[in-house]
C-alpha positions in Angstrom: -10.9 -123.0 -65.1 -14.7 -123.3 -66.2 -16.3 -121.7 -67.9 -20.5 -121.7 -68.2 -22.9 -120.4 -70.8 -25.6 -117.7 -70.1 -28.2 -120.1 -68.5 -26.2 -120.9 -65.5 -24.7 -117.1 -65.3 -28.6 -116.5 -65.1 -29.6 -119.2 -62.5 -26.6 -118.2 -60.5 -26.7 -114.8 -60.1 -30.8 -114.7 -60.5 -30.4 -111.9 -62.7 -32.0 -112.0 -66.4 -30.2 -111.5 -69.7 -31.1 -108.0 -70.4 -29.9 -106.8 -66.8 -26.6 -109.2 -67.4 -25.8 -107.2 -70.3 -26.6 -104.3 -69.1 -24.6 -104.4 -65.8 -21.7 -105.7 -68.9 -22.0 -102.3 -70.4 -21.5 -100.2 -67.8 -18.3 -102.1 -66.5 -20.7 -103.7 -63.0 -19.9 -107.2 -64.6 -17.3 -109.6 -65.6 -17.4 -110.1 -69.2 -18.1 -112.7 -71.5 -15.5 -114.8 -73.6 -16.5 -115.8 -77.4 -16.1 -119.3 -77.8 -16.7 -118.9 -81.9 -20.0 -117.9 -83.8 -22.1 -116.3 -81.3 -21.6 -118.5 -78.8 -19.9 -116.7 -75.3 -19.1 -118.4 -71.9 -18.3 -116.7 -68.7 -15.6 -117.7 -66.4 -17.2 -119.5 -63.2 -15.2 -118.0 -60.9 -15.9 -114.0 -61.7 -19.1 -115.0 -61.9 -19.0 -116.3 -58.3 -16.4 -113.3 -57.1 -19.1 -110.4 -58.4 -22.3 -112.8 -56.5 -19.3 -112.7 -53.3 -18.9 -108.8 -53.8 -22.7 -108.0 -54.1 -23.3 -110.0 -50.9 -20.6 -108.1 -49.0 -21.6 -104.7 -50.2 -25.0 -105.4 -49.0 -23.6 -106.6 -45.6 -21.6 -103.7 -45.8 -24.6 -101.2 -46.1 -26.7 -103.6 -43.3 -23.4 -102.6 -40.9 -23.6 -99.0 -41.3 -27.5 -98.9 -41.0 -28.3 -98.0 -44.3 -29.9 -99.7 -47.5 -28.6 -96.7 -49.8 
């Protein structure tokens, strides 16, 4: 398992901080894991499942003609 640090949660999903936290809030994200201090890490591979999942959903909606 590894894990990676906010930057490359960023760079990966191309979202910012505020709107990572945010979708964190309201349950649309995988959460982060403290690593001690205020340092937090997220696991690689939820990170890569919710990019997978957006990606479908939006094929998803492209299928049944819609962009709701």
């Amino acid at each position: 398992m590894r894990l990676i640090r906010l930057q490359e949660v960023m760079e990966t999903t191309g979202l910012s901080r505020s709107c990572i936290y945010k979708y964190i809030n309201a349950g649309k994200f995988p959460r982060n894991v403290p690593l001690g201090g205020s340092a937090v890490a997220w696991v690689e591979s939820e990170v890569q499942e919710w990019v997978q999942e957006a990606v479908a959903a939006r094929d998803d909606m492209l299928v049944c003609g819609s962009y709701v």
